[in-house]
N, C-alpha and C positions, 0 to 999 in steps of 0.2 A: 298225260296218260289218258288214253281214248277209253270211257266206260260204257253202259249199256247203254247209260243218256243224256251223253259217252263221258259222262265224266261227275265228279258227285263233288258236293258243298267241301263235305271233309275230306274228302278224296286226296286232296292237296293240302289241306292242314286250314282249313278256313275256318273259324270256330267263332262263335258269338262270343264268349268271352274273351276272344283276341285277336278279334278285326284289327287288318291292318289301316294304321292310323298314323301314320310318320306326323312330324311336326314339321314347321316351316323348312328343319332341317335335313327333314327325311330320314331323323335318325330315331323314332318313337319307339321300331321294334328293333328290341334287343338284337343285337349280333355280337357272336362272339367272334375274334380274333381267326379267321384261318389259316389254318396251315398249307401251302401248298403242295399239293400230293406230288411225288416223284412224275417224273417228267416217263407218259408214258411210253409205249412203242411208237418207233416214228409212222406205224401204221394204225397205228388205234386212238381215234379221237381223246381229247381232255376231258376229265370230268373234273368239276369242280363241286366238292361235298361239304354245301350248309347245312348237313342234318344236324339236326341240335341248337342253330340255332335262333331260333325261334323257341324260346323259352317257357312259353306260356303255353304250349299248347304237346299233350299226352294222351296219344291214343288209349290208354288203360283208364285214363282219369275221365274221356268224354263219354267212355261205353258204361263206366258206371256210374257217372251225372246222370246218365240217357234211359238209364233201366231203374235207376233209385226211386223208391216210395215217393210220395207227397206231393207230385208233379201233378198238374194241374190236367183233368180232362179234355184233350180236344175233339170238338166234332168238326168232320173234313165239308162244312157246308150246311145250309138250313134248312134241307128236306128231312124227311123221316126217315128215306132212306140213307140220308148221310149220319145217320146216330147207330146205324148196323156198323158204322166203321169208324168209332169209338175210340181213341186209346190214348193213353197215360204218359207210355215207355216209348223208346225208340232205341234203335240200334245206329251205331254212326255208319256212314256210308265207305266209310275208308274201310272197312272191314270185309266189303266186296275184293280190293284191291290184292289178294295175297297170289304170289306166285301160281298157285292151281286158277284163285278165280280169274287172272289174267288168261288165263293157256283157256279156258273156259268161255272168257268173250268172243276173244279171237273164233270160235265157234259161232256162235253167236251173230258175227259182222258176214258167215258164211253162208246164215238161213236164208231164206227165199222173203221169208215173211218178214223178218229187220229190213226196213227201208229206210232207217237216217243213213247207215252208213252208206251203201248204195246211193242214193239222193246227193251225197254230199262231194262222194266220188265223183259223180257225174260233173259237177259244177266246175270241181278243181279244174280235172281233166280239160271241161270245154274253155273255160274262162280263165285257165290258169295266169296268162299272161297281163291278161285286164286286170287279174286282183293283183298279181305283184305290181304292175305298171301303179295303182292306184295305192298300195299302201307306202310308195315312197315319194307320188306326186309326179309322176313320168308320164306322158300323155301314151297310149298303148301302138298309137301308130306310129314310133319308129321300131316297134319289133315286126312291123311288115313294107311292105312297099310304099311310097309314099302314094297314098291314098287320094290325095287330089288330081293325079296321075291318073290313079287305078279308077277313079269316079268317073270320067272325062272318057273311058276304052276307045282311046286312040286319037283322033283329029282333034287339035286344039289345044295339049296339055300345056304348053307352053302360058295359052293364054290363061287358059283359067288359073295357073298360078300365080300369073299375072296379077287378075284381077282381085286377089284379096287386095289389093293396092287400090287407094282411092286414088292413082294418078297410072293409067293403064297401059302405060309404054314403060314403069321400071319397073323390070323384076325383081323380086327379092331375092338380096345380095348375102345378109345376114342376120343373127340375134340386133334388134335394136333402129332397123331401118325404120326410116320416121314415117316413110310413104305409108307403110306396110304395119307400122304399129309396135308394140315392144313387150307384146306379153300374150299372141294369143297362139303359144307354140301349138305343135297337134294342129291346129288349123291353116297356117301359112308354113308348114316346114322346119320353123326354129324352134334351136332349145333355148330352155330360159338360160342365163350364165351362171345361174349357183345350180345345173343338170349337168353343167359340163366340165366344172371342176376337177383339173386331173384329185384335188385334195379330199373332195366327196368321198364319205363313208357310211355304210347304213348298217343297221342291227337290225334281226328279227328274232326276239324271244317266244316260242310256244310253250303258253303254259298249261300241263297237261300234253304230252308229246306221242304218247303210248307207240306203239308198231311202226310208225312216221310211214304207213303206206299210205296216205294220202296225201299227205306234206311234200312228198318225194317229187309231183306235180310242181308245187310252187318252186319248188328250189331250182328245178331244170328252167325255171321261168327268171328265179333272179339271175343266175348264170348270165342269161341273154343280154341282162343290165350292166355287167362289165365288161362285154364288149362293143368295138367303135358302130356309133348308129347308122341307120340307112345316109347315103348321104358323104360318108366321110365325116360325122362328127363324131367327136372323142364320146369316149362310153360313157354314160350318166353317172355309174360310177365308179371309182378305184380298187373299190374293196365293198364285201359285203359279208358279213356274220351271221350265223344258224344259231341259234342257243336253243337246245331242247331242254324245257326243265320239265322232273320228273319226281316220284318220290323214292323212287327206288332205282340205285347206282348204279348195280348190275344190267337190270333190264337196260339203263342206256347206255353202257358199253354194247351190247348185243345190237341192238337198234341201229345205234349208230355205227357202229363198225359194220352191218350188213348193209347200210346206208352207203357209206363211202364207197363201199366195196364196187355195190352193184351202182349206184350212179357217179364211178367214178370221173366220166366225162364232166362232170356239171360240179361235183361235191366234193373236197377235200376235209382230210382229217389234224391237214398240218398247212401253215403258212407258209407256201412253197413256192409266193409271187406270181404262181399262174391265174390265169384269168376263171377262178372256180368258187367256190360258194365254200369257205372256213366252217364246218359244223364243229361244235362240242356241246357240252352238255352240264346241265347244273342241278345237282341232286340236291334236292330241298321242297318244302312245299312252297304255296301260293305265298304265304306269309315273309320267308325269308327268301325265295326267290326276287321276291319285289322290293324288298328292302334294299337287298343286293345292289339291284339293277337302277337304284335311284341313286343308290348309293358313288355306283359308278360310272352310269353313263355320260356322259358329256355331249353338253349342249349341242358340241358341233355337228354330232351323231344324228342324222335321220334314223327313226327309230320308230319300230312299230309291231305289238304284239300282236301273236296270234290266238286265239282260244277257238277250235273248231272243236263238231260234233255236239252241239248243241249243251254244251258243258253247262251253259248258263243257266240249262232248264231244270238242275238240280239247286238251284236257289230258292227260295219265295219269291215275288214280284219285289219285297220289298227288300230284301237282301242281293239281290240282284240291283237293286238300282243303286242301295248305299256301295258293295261292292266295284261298281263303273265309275259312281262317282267320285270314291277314292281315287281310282285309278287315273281318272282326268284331272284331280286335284292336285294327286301326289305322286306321280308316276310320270305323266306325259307331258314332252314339254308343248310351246305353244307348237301346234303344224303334224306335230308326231301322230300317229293313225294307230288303231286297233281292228282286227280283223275277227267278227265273233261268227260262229255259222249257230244259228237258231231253227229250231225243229218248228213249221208251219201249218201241221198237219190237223185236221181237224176231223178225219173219218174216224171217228170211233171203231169201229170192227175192225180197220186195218191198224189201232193202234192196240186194241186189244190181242190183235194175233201177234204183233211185234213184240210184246211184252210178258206172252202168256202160248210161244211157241206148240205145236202140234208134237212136238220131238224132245220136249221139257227140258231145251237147255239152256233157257233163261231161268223156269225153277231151279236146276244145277248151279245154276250162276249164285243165284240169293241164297242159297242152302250153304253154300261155301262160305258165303260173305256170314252166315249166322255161325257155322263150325269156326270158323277164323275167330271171331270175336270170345265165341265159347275160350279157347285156346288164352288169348288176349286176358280172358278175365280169371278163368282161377284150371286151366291147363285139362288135362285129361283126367279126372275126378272118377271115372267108371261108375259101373250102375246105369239108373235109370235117370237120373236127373242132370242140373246141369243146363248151361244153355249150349247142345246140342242139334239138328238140323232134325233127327231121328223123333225127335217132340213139338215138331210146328208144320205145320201145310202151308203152300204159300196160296197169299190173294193176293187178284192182280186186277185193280178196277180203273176204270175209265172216268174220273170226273167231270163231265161235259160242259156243267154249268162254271167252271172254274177253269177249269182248260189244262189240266191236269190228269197226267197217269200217277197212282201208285200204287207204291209194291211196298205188302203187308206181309206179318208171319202171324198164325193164328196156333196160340199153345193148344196141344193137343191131351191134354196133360193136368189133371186138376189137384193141384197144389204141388205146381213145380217150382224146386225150388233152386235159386240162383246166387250162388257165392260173389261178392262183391269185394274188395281188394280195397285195402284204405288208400285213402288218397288225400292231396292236401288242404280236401273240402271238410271230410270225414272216415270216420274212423273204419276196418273192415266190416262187414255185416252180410247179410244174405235178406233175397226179395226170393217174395213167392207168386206165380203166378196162378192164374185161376183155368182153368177151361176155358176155351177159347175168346180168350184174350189176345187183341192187337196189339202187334209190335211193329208201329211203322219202320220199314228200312231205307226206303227210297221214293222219293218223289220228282217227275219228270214237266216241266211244265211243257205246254204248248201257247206258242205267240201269234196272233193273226199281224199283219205289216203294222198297223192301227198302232197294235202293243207291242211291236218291237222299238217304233219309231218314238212315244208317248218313252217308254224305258228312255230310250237316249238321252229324248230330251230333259226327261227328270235326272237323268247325273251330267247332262251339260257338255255332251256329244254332238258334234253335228254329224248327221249321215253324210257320205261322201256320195255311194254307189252302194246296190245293192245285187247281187246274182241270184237267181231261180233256178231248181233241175225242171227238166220237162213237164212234170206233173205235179209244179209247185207244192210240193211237200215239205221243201227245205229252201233257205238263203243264206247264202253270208253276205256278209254287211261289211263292209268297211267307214269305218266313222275317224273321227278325227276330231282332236283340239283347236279350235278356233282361239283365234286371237278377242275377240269378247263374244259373248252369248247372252240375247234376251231367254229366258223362259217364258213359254208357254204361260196361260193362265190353271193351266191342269198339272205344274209344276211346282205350283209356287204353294209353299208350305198353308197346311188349315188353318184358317181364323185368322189369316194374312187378307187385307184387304189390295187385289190388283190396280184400283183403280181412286186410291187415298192418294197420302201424300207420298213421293218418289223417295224410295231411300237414298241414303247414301253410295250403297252398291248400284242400284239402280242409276246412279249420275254420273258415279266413277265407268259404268258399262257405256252408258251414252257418251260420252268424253271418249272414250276408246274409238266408236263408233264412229263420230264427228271425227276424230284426227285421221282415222285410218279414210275415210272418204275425203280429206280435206287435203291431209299432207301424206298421202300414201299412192290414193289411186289418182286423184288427178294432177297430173308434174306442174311446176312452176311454171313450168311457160303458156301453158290456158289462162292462169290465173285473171290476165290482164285481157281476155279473150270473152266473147259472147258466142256461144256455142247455140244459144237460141236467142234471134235479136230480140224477140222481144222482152227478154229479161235481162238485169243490171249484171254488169262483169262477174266472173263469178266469185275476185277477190271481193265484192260487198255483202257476201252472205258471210265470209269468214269475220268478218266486221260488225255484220248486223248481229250474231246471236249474242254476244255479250253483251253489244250494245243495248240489245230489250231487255237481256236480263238485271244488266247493270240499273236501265232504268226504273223499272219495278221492285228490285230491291232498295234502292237510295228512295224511292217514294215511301216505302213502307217504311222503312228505319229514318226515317229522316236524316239522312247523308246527305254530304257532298257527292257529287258525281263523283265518279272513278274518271281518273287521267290518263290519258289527255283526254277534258270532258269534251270536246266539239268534238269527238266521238260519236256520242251521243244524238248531235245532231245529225252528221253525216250517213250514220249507219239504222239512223229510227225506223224507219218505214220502206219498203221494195214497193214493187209497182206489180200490178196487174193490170197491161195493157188492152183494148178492146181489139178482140181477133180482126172483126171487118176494120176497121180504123185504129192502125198502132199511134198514132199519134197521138188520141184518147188516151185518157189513163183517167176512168171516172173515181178515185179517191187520190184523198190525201198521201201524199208522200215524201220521204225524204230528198232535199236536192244533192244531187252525189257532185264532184267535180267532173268537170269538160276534161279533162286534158289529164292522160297518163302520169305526169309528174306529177300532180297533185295530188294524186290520191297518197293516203299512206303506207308503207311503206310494211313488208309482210311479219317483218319482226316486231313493229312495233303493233301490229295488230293482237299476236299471239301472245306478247308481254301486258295488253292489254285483257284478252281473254283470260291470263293465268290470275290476274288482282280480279276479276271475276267470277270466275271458280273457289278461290280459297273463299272468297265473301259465302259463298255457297256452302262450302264444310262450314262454315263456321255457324250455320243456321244450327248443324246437327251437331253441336257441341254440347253436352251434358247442361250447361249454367243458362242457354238458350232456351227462351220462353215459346210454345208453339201457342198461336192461335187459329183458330180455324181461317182469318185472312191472309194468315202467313202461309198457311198449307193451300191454300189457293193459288197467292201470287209464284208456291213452288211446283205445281201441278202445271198450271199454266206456259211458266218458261222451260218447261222441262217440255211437254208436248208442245209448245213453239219448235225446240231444238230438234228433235224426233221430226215433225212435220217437215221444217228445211234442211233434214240430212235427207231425205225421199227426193224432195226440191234440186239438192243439187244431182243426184242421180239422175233424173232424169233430164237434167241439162247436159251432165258429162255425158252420156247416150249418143248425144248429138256430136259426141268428137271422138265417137267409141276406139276408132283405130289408133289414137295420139294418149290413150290411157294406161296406167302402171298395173300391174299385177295387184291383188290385194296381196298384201303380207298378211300372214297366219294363217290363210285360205290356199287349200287346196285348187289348184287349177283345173276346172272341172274338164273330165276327159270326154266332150262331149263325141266324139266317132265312137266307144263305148255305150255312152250312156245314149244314145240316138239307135244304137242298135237293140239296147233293154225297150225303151219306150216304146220301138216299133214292135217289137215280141209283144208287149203289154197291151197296145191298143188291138194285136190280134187278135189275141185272148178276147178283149171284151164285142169283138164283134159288132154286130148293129143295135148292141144296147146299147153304146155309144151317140147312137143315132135319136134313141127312144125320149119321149116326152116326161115328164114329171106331173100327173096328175094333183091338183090341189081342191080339196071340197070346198065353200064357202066357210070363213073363220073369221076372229077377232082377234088383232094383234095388236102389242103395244109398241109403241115408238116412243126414244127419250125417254129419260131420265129423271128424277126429282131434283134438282138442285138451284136453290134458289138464293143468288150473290147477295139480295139483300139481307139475307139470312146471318151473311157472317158475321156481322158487329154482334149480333145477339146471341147468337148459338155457342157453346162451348167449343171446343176443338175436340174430335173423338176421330179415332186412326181407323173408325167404320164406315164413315162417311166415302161418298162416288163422292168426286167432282165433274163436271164437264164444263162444255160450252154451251154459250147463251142457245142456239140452232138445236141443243140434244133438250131443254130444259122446256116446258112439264113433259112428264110421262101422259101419253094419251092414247085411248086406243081408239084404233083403225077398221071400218067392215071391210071385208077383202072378199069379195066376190070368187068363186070357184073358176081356176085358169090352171093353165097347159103351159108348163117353160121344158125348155131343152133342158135334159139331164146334164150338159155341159156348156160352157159357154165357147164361143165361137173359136174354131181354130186358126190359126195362120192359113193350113193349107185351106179349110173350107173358105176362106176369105178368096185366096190366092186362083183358085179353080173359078170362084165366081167372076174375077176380075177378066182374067183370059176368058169368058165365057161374051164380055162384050164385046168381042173385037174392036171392033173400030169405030165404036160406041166407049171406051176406056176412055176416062180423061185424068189427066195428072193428081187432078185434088182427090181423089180416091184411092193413092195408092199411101200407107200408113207411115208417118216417121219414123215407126221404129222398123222402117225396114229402109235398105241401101237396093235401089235396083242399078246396073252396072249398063253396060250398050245402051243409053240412052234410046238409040235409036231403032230399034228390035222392035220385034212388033206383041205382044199378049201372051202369045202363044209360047213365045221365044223367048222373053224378056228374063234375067238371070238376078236371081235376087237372093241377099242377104240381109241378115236379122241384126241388129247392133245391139252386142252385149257392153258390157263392163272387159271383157276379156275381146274385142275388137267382133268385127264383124266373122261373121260366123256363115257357113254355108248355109242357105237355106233348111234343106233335108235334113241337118240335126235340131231345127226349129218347127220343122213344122206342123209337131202335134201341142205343142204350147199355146197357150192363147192367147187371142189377136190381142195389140194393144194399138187401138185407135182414136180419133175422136168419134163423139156421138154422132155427130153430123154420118162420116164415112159408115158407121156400122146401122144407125136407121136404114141408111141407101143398100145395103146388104140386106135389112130386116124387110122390107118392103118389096122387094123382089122375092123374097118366100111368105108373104101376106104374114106378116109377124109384125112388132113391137119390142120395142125397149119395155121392162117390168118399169111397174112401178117401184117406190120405194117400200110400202106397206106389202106387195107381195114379195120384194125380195127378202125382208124382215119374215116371213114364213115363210121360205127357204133356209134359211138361218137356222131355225129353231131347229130344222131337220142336221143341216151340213153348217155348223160354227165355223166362221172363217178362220178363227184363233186354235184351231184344233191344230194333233199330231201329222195331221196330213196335209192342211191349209197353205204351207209354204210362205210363211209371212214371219219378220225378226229378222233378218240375216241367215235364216235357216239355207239356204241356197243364194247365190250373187245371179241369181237369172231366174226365168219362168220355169216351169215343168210341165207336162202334161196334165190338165186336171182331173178329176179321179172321181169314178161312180161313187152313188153311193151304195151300201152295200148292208143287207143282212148282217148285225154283230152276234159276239158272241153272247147277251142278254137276250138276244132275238129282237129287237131295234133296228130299225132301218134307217140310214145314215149315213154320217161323215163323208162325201162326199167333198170336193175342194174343186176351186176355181184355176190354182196352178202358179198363184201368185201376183195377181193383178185387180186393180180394182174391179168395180162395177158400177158403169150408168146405170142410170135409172131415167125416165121420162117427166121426173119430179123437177120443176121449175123450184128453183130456191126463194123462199118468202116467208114472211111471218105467219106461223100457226099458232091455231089458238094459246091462248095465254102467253107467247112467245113476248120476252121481254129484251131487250137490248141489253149487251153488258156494256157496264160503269168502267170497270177496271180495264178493260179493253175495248174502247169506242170504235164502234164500227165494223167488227170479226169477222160478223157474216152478214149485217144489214149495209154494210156498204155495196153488199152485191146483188143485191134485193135491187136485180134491174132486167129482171126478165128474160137473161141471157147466160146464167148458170143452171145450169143442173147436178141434181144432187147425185152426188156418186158415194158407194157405200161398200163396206168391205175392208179389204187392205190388201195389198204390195206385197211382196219378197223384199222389199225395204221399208216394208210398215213395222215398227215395233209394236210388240204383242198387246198393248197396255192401248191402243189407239185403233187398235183392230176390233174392237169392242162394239157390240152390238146398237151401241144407242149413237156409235160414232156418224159424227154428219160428216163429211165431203163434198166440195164443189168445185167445178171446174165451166169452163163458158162451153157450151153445146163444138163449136168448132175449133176447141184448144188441140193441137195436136200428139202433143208429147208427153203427155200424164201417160205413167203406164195402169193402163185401164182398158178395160174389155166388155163383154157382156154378153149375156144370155140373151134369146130370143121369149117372148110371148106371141104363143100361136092364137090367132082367130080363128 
């Protein structure tokens, strides 16, 4: 049901004392038995009526919780002037919702001066097709022409579809060609094979459906998805379901039969086998609508809800978060998507005219929502008393510091008095109110991206895409269940230490992690493959992590090796080869075998890894003694593992085209999302360009953690650990300098590059890009970006930033009289833009770079957050011992085996950095001209 902000907490039956909370079984909230209503007109869509059951929850019983004596004062904020707007009591928000105040909105969505619903319209309207294409995982270009076609306007198209082929004379034939790659559809023309399933079925539940004149967009849009795609491939897919849930049955008969009616091309009311969109409808609130829908939906089901017009922003921040993360808990399976539209708006005046009309019929609106409740609670009483609309004024304030509208009722009336109705809390009784006393009725939040995206992440959403109307006011979001998710360090619950020992959940997350990178995206047949020669096959990482962990747990507990133990020996140590001389390898290392047959063999590696892992839960068994060196040696192999799942990403890079789909990840729609970021980076114009002023300051580097410490210290779950390279803390003068507000782009790379002519030489062009025509000259030369999802046209990369070695981006830096930062000045950049933050793009939060992001005036009035886009950062910092720097015991040689003059330290973190190693005291190092680290950097100007 669409409300004024368009939709309220209780509006749908959401109530604090009867959060939906299913159990593992999904069966927590009651439901009772239904009956199926008579089979309706074969032209009037199905309702399906859960009123009632949701048990727990009584609109009579919340309105007089809501108004009752002894409730505790709230003040809306901690200025003086936030204690003028004082109150006790509140009114529930469902009491807006009666037949008059419905016919009253709908006014309301008519005024000049309401711009969510306007705003929001817009969006469906333009982007209709991108949200549907994205909330079922469909790439949006087969709803148009094939676009590598359309790119190409005329001469050539043949080849360039060619060329997604790393072998330039076969074209792509099908889903799965090896030339061409096996997952990066949208970009070579194929659908993946579970798109093209004649057995494919998808659900879309909106919950909250009101008038469905916005929805009516998307539905003409899923329609398009059952039928056959551009191309001659079969429609993505066979069948697709509307559910509008509502609270009230009538309104969605009406709704929906005018629905069918008028979009009868695209919407059906009845299973009629044609190629249309099935609506019906399910009368219930949020509570037993969702019970329902767990109750029933099946796995095989793509499935993904809607909740538009800004519905969320009648939550609190923190009932909004428990609220999604139910929903991602308990509702969606892994892969299933949500689609929220969030009100963005930040101009005060234009939120106060939207909520506080010239024409008073949003007052008309709230006045209704106060007469309904009156009714609700003890009926028409006559006289003067009574909770009637005839003895309250409405206020309608702006809270800026808090980002919040609401809407008050101020009794006009001194010693008004209000009949209350027993209930199964307490007995009947009657409140009196005093002279102008607040009665909150409704609160509208407002979200800048910061705090929509920080929401996500705190219930454990990844963002997919996001859409803007022209005068970002408003977005919907489409988010989705991941198959594992790190949180954020702004996630993770208070007086939780991020950077202690790893939990359990935390290992079981990592294990997910590892397999899905290990036995997911890159196929069996790399395994035995070197995708960058100078590192080991990439079967000896799958080898090596249990093997280190194996062996630092058997050292601490005094065990036997885990079997087979020449494990142990084979998989101890990887190599870091010398970039000028690969035949260098200045540390110690494991000897792996010569010859393919010898190595072992994949099952028994992974039968090896699982007596591994158990040894690992079993640290966290209740009868398990922790000491502070055992939470070390778990800290340690835990950020080992974190560190070479990064490791092999950027090995599998190197064979981008030969790579599987992530499973539980969205296939990212990059010709969509290439067309948002180009919108985005217009917007920011030549502040893009602009410098970052820094005064002269003191900052600190590293950390406190001192390994000798551990035999002596007790074990406390408060304690940092790190590495020998983070340990002592010490601080740094940092001289006043000038870095670019963003770190280097692709394309600013790409422009310099063609800028030498015939001065270009090969070692300057970046591994993470595929250039095609060898033999093209700068100008001409045709290049693509290597994702995880195969190579990619350039143009949907090339506001991402560059990932190169140091060596290639100094030689950029120096051509603009610039510098690589140091390490101590990027550490104050930090302070301002935390790489770990909601916008940082680092955990698995996205499988690729993004554009990186200003930073910007918040809502505290702080200037910040800021992000790199998802890649490291060099720095000009030679890796070596700093003061007090002590070597670690427990791990000889970490980072003083590199202590040779030819690493630098890099700092930051990845899109495949987990959030726990993105941390500000993290050291990174890599040799000046390594190529494949995905790593980038800012300039410092002279």
């Amino acid at each position: 049901m669409r409300v004024k902000t368009e939709s309220t907490t209780s509006q749908v039956g959401y109530d604090k004392s009867n959060f939906f909370k299913p159990s593992a079984t999904a069966t927590a909230v009651p439901v009772r038995p239904v009956t199926p209503p008579p089979s309706p007109p074969r032209d009037e869509p199905h309702i399906l009526d859960l009123r009632g059951s949701d048990l727990g929850f009584s609109l009579k019983d919340a309105l007089a919780k809501g108004l009752a004596d002894g409730q505790p004062t709230v003040v809306p904020g901690n200025t003086q002037e936030d204690s003028k707007f004082a109150y006790s009591r509140e009114i529930n928000t469902l009491c807006l919702y009666s037949v008059k105040g419905l016919e009253i909105y709908e006014q309301i969505t008519d005024l000049t001066e309401y711009y969510p619903f306007p705003a929001e319209l817009e969006i469906l309207r333009q982007y209709g097709d991108e949200i549907a294409c994205s909330m079922f995982h469909v790439p949006s270009s087969i709803l148009t022409e094939d676009y590598l076609f359309k790119m190409e306007g005329g001469g050539g198209k043949q080849e360039r579809l060619r060329n997604v082929s790393r072998v330039a004379d076969v074209p792509k034939q099908k889903w799965g060609d090896e030339a061409v790659g096996v997952n990066n559809f949208g970009v070579n023309g194929g659908l993946s094979p579970s798109l093209t399933s004649a057995a494919s079925s998808a659900v879309a539940v909106e919950l909250g459906s009101g008038s469905l004149d916005k929805t009516r967009h998307l539905l003409r849009s899923f329609s398009k998805l059952l039928k056959p795609a551009n191309g001659g491939s079969p429609a993505p897919f066979s069948s697709i379901e509307y559910k509008a849930l509502d609270v009230a049955p009538q309104s969605l008969v009406e709704t929906l039969t005018n629905l069918t009616q008028q979009e009868s091309k695209w919407v059906t009311p009845v299973a009629d086998g044609s190629k249309r969109v099935l609506a019906s409808g399910i009368a219930a609130t949020y509570d037993e609508g969702l019970a329902h829908l767990v109750k029933n939906a099946g796995k095989e089901t793509t499935k993904s809800l809607l909740w538009l017009g800004s519905s969320i922003g009648n939550f609190n921040r923190e009932e909004a978060r428990d609220f999604l993360s139910n929903i991602a808990k308990n509702v969606l399976n892994v892969g299933d998507t949500m689609v929220i539209g969030i009100d963005n708006c930040a101009d005060g005046d234009m939120i106060r005219n939207a909520y506080d009309d010239p024409k008073g019929v949003t007052r008309s609106f709230i006045f209704e929502g106060v007469d309904h409740a009156g009714r609700e609670l003890h009926g028409d009483i006559g006289g003067d008393g009574g909770l009637a609309s005839k003895n309250f004024k409405y206020i309608s304030r702006w809270n800026a510091a808090v980002g919040r509208h609401e809407a008050y009722v101020q009794c006009k009336v001194d010693g008004l008095v209000i009949p209350l109705p027993a209930t199964a809390e307490a007995p009947a009784t009657s409140v009196t109110l005093q002279k102008d006393e607040m009665v909150r009725i409704e609160v509208s939040y407002k979200y800048t991206h910061f705090e929509a995206q920080s929401l996500f992440d705190a219930a454990g959403l990844r963002l997919v895409q996001r859409w803007s109307d022209s005068r970002q006011l408003h977005s919907i979001y489409v988010v989705e269940k991941p198959k594992f998710y790190f949180p954020l360090r702004s996630s993770i619950p208070a007086g939780t230490n991020p950077y202690g020992l790893p939990s359990l959940e935390e290992w079981e997350t990592m294990w997910k992690c590892w397999d899905s990178i290990t036995l997911d995206i890159i196929p069996r047949s790399l395994l035995m493959t070197k995708p960058i020669p100078l590192r080991h096959i990439i079967l000896f990482y799958l080898g090596h992590i249990p093997a280190f962990a194996g062996i630092h747990l058997c050292r601490y507990f005094s065990e036997a090796p885990f079997e087979p133990a020449h494990f142990a020996t084979i998989f101890e140590r990887g190599i870091d080869p010398d970039i000028g001389d690969p035949s260098k390898v200045n540390h110690w290392h494991s000897k792996v075998p010569d010859q393919e047959s010898e190595w072992p063999a994949l099952s028994e590696i992974l039968a090896y890894q699982q007596l591994v892992r158990n040894r690992i839960r079993k640290v966290y068994e209740p009868s398990s003694k922790m000491t502070r060196r055992l939470a070390r040696v778990m800290f340690m192999i835990f950020e080992h593992e974190a560190m070479h799942a990064e490791t092999l990403v950027y090995i599998a890079l190197q064979a981008s085209n030969s790579l599987n789909p992530a499973s539980g990840f969205g296939v990212p729609d990059f010709k969509s999302l290439s067309a948002f970021w180009d919108r985005q980076v217009a917007m920011d114009g030549v502040a893009r360009r602009a410098l970052l002023s820094f005064e002269s300051s003191t900052v600190r580097l590293g950390h406190d953690d001192l390994e000798d410490e551990d035999f002596s210290a007790p074990y406390t779950s408060n304690h940092e650990f790190g590495w020998d390279c983070e340990n002592p803390s010490r601080e740094v003068e940092v001289p006043a300098f000038k870095i670019s507000s963003l770190p280097v782009s692709n394309i600013e790379y790409l422009d310099w590059l063609r800028s030498l002519g015939s001065q270009l030489r090969s070692d300057l062009i970046p591994s993470s890009w595929k250039v095609q025509d060898a033999g093209s000259t700068p100008t001409t030369m045709n290049v693509w970006i290597k994702t995880l999802y195969g190579e990619i046209p350039f143009d949907y990369g090339k506001h991402w930033p560059l990932a190169a070695s140091a060596i290639q981006i100094k030689a950029f830096a120096e051509a603009r009289n610039a510098r690589l930062p140091t390490q101590a000045e990027m550490a104050v950049v930090r302070r301002q833009s935390p790489v770990d933050s909601a916008l940082g793009n680092v955990g698995f939060h996205n499988l690729h770079p993004v554009p990186p992001s200003l930073p910007k005036i918040q809502r505290d009035g702080s200037f910040g957050l800021g992000s790199d886009g998802g890649v490291w950062m060099w720095t000009s910092d030679v890796l070596d011992a700093h003061n007090g720097f002590a070597p670690s015991k427990i791990y000889p040689g970490y980072s003083s085996d590199f202590h040779d003059g030819t690493h630098l330290i890099v700092v930051g973190g990845s899109y495949v950095t987990p959030p726990r190693v993105a941390r500000a005291s993290f050291v990174n190092f890599y040799q000046a001209g390594y190529p494949y680290v995905v790593a980038g950097a800012r300039l410092v100007f002279m």
